[in-house]
N, C-alpha and C positions, 0 to 999 in steps of 0.2 A: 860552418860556424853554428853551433847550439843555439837554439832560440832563445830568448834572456825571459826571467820571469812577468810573467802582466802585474806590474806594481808591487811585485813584491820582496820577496830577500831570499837573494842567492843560500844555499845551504840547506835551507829545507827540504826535508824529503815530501815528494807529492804524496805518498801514499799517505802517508800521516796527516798529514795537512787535510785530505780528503774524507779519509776516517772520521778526523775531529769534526769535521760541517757535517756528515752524515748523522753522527750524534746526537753532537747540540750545531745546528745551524752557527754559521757567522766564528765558529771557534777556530775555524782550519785556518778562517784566513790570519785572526787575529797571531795564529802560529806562523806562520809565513811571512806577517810583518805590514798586511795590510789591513791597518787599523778601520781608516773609513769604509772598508768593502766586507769585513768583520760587522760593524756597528750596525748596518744595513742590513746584515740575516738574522742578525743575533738580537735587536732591539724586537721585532715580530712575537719573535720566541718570548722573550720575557714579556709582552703586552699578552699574551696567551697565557703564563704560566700566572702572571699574577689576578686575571680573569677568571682562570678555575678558581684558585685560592679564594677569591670573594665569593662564586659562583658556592663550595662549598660550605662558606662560614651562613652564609644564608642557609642553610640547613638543610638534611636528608626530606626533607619531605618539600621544600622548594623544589630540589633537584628531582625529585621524582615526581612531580607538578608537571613539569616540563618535560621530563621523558617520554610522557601522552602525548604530546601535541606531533600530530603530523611535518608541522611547520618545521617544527623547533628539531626533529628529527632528521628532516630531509636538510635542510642547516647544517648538521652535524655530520653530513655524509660528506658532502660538497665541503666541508671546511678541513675535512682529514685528508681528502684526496687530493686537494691544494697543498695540503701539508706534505705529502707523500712529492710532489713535483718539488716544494720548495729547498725539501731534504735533498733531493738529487743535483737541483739548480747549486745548491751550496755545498754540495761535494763537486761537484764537477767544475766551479768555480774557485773553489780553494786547491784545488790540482794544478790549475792553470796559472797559479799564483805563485809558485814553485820553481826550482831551478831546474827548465826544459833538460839537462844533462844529466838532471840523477830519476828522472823517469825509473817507476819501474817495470820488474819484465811481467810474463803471462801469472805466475804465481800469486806476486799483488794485486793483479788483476783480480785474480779469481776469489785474493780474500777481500778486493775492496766491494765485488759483487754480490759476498754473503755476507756484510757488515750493511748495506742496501738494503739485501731483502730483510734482515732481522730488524733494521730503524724501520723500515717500512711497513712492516707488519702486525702491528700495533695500530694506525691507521689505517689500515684495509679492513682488518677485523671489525674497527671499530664503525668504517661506512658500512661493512654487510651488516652487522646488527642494527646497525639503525635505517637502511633499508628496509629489513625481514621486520624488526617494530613496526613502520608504518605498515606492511601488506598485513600482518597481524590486527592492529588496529582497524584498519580500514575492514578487514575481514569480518572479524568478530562483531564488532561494531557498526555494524551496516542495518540502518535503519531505514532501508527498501521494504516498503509493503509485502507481504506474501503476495498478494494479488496481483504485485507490477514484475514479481519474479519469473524468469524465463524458466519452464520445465520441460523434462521430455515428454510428461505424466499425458497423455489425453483428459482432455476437462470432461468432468465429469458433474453428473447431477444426482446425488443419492436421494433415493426414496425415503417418503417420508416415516415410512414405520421399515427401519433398515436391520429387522431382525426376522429371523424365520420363527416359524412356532414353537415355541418350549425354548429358543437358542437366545442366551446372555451374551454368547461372547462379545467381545471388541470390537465395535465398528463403527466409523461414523458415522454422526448425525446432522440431516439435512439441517442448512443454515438456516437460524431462524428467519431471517430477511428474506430469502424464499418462500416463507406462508406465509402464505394468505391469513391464517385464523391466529396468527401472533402477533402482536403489535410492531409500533415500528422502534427500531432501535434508539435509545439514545446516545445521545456525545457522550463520552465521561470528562470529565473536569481533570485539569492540568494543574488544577491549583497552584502551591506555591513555584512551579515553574516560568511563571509569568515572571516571580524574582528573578529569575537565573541569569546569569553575565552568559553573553553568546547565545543564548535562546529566548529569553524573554522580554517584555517591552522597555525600553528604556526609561519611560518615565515611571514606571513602576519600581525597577533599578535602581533610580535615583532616588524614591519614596522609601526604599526599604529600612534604611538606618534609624529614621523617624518613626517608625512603623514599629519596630523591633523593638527600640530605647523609650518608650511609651510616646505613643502617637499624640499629634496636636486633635482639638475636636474635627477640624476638617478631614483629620486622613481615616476618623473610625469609621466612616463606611467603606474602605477600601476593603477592608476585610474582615469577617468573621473572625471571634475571639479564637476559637479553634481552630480555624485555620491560620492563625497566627503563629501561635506553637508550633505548627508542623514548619513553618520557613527554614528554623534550623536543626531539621531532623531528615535525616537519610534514611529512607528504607528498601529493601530487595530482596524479591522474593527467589529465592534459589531452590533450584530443582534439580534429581538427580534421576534418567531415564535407564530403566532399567533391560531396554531394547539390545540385542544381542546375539550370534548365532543360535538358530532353532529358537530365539523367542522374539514375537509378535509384538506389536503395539507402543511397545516405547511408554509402557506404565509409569507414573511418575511417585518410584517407593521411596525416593526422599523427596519429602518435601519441608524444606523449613522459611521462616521471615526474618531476616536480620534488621535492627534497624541502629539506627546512630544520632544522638542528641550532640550536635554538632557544639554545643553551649556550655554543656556540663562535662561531657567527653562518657559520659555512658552511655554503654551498648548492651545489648539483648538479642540474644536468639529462641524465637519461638520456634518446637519442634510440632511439625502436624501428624499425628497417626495416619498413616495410608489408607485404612480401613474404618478413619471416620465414614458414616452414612448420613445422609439427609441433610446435606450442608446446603446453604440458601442460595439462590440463585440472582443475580439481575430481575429485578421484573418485568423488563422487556420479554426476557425469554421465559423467565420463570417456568412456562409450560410447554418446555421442548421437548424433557425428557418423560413427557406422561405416557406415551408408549411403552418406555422401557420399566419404567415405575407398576404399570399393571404387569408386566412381562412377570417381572420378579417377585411381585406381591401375592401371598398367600391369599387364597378365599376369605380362610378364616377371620384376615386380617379387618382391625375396622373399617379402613379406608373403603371398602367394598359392601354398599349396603344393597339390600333385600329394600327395593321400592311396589313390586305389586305382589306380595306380601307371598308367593310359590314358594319359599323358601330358599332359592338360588339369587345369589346377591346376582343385581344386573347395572350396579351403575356406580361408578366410583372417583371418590371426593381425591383428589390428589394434594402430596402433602406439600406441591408447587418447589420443589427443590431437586436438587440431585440426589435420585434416590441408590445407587451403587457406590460403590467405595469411592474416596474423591481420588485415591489416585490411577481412577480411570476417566476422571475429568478429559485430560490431555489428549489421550487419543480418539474421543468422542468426538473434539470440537475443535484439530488442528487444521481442518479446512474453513473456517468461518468467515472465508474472506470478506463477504457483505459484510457480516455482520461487526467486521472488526478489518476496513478497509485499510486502515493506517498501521497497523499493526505488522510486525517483522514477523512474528508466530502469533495466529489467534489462538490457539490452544492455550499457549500461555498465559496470554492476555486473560482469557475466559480465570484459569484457574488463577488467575492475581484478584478480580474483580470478586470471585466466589470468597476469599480470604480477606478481604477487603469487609466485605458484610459480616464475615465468622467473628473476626477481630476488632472489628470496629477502628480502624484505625485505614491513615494513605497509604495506600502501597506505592513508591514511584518509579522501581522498574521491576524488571527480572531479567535471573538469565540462568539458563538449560545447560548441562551437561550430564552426556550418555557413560554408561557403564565404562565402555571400553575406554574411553576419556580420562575417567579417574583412575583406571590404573596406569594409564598411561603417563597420567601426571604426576602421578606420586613417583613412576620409575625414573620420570624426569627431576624430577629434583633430588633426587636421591635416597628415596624414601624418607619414612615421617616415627618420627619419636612419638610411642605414646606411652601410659602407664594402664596396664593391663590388670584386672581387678582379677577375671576367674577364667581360666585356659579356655581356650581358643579352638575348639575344634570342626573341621565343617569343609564340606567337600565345595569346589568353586566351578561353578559354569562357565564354559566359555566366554569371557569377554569381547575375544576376537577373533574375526575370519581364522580358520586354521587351527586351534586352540585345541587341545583334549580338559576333561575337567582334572581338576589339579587337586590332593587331598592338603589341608593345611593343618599344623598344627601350631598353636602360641603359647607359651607358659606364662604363667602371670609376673607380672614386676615388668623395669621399663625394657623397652623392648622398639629396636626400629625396623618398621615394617616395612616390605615393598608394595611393590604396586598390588599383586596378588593376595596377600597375605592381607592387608590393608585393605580389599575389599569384603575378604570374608569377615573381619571387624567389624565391617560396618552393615552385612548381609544377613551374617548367621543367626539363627533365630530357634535351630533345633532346641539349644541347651537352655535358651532363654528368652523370655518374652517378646514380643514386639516392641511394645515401649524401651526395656533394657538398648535392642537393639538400634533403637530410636535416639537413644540417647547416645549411645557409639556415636553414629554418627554427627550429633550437635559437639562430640570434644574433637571428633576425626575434624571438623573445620574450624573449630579453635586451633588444633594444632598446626595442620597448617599453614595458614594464616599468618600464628604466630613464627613459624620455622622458615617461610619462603622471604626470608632479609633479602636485603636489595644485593649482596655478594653472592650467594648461593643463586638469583636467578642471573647475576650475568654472565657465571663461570659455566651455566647449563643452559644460555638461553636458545642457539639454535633447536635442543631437543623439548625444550619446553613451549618455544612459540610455533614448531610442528606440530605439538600436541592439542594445543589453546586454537590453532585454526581449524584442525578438523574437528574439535568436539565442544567447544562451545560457541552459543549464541546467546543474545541480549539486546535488550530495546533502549540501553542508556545511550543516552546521545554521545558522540565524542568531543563534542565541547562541551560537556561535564566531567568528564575522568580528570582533568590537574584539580578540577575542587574535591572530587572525591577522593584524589590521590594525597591530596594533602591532608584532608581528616582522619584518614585514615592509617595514616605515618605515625600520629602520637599515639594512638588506642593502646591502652592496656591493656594486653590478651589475656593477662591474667585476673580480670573482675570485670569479666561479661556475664549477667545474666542468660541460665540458657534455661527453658522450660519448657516442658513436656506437654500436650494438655490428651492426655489421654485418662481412662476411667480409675479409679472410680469418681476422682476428684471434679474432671472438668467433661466425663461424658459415662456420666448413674445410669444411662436406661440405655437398651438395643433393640432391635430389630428380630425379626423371627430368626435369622442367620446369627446370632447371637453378635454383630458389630456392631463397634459403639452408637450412640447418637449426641453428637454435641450439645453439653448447655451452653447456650451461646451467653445466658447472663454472665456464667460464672465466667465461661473464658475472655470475657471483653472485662471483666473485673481486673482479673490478673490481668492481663495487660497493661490497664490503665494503671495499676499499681508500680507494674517498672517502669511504666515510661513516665512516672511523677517522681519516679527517684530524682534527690538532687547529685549533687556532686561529691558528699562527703560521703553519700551511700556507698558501704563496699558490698557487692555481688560474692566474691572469691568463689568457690567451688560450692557452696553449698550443697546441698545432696548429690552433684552429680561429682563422685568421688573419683571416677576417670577422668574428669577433665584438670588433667594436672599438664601443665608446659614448663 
């Protein structure tokens, strides 16, 4: 005698029955005729669907608040894989609901196994991605000291004058907290950090609203007028290292400062000539590089006077800065572990604090990515749209292990780049200026930016968050990224200030090598002139005619 259905009505076919629960949960059975064991899988399902629903009317930039968080991720793995068991509980439940005599044979079998894996495979996908987010995050965002980091490297202690006679090249310099005849370091200030939710003090936290909305007389000492303003502004200083088969040192030939007035929603990118010279220093270390400073200083030069009057200068006044191109800052001073204990990269840290003083303004984080990186990233997301002023021509170096140089050509108009092609954009410099090529690069990260939607990165995110863990680093906390994520959701890519400060405007005089030397009045003028823009200010494209998205 046939076994008789569990609860439910003769006639229906299982496989269907089971199909339907694989689908939508709770439907197979409600087909079979078991209404309460329907209601039971099927109420889950709608308490889910109509939580998304709200989850997205709260908006792209909530929802992508949240895609940061570790928690909130690992959540989302564990809640699909539930979902993945509960699909199967409720096909194999609505089978059994069914009339044991119309079973069916191997065939149904086989399609009710690949009706399983396609319901199920929607929530696997979507636990590996959001496993691979957290190792991402946690990756990139790993704010372990250099100094507490495991190496294979033998520790080493560089000499204090770490150049051979007549030799410039690249090589670090002993930490200033190692001499003796330099002072001793100071702390830098955290300033408006101390606001931050998850990093900073609570009752400060709780002062800020008051603080912000014109403070009562008791809260004006908590903080300087100026440091007021910066509570709701983002800044970061991004770097691009130009390290690579057969080349050395990890130069740092982009370097630009974005910042963000969280208040008004303007944004600004300042772009830095690589071959500014004489940019200021920390006064702690101020006189680290006076070695390297007489190395490369002419006789002629004034800095080098004639004191017992032979005619041979013997004694010389330093101009207390970094006297080589700044971006050889980075590979002078990425071991600085003294002297920047807390720090994930002292290199970077050093070249934040140097721009810090150019700019006159907070820097509050940064974050490093190498050559190979950028093309890697642009090939990940599928290349990047930009609007080309004047053809493109220029042979490319290796970016990566293996690599031959590649010859590239662009014609002007819009035009989407790859990874390769999109470096030389932002590289070449034969046909035109540095600055020109300077500026490439401040639209190359407008665009971007602007181009990497929250769809494009989840349809490409396994090869983009391979990409993002091997080639970049940054000292932003990760219980910052959902408030920076979310300010960053409404910006208009289309009216950022981006600005240049190279010669003749913001750097008139050079050096015997004929490179710039910054006015630091003029370039902390412009600054302070975008960062007072208000809200109705438009930026749009103004001189920089490529920067079209």
């Amino acid at each position: 005698m046939a076994q008789a259905a569990i609860g439910g009505r003769r006639g229906r076919h299982p496989a269907v029955a089971a199909g339907l629960s694989l689908v939508v949960p709770g439907l197979g059975q409600l087909y079979a005729g078991a209404v309460g064991r329907g209601l039971f899988f099927l109420v889950p399902g709608v308490v889910a669907v109509v939580g998304a629903i709200v989850a997205v009317e709260e908006g792209v930039a909530r929802l992508a608040a949240l895609a940061v968080q570790p928690r909130v991720l690992w959540g989302v793995a564990v809640l699909n894989l539930l979902a993945v068991a509960w699909r199967v509980w409720a096909g194999v439940d609505a089978y059994l609901r069914t009339d044991a005599e119309a079973r069916p044979g191997a065939l149904a079998h086989s399609l009710l196994a690949v009706v399983a894996v396609v319901a199920a495979s929607p929530h696997v996908v979507a636990a590996a991605y959001a496993v691979e987010a957290v190792s991402v995050l946690e990756t990139v965002f790993d704010a372990t000291p250099a100094a507490d980091r495991p190496t294979d490297d033998e520790p080493t202690r560089p000499v204090v004058a770490p150049f051979a006679p007549g030799d410039t090249a690249i090589a670090e310099v002993l930490d200033p907290k190692l001499r003796s005849d330099l002072g001793v370091p100071t702390e830098r200030s955290t300033r408006n950090m101390i606001f931050w939710p998850g990093v900073g003090d609570p009752e400060a936290i709780e002062a800020r609203p008051e603080i912000i909305g014109g403070p009562p007389p008791h809260l004006h000492s908590l903080i300087p007028d100026a440091e007021r303003r910066e509570l709701e502004r983002i800044t970061i200083l991004l770097a691009g290292g130009d390290g690579g088969p057969g080349r050395g040192g990890a130069r740092t030939d982009s370097i630009m400062v974005a910042t963000l007035d969280t208040t008004t929603g303007k944004a600004a990118i300042f772009g830095i000539p690589r071959n500014l010279v004489q940019v200021p220093l920390r006064e702690d270390y101020a006189d680290a590089f006076v070695d390297l400073e007489k190395r490369i200083t002419p006789r002629s030069d004034p800095r080098w006077v004639d004191t017992d009057g032979d005619g041979r200068p013997d004694e010389f006044h330093s101009c207390h800065c970094f006297p080589d191109q700044i971006n050889a800052i980075y590979p002078f001073t990425r071991k600085w572990t003294e002297t920047y204990p807390n720090e994930p990269d002292p290199g970077m840290a050093v070249l934040r604090d140097t721009l810090e003083l150019m700019l006159g303004i907070h820097i509050d984080h940064y974050a490093f990515v190498n050559m190979s990186g950028f093309v890697s990233l642009v090939d990940a997301l599928g290349g990047v749209r930009v609007y080309v002023t004047g053809r493109v021509q220029a042979e490319v170096s290796p970016a990566r292990q293996g690599e031959d140089w590649i010859t590239v050509d662009i014609a002007p108009g819009w035009r989407r780049l790859d990874g390769h092609e999109a470096l030389a954009y932002v590289r070449e410099r034969k046909s035109v200026s540095d600055y020109v090529r300077m500026r490439r690069q401040r639209c190359m990260l407008k665009a971007l930016a602007a181009q990497a939607d929250p769809a494009r990165i989840l349809t490409r995110f396994p090869r983009i968050a391979k990409v993002v863990k091997r080639s970049v680093h940054t000292d932003i906390p990760i219980e910052m990224l959902p408030r920076y994520v979310e300010e960053l959701a409404d910006l208009d890519f289309s009216d950022i200030a981006t600005v240049g400060f190279g010669p003749p405007d913001f750097a008139p005089t050079s050096n015997h090598r004929r490179q710039p030397i910054p006015d630091l009045e003029a370039i902390r003028a412009e600054v302070r002139r975008i960062l007072d823009a208000g809200p109705d200010t438009s930026f749009g494209e103004g001189r920089e005619t490529e920067c079209r998205i």
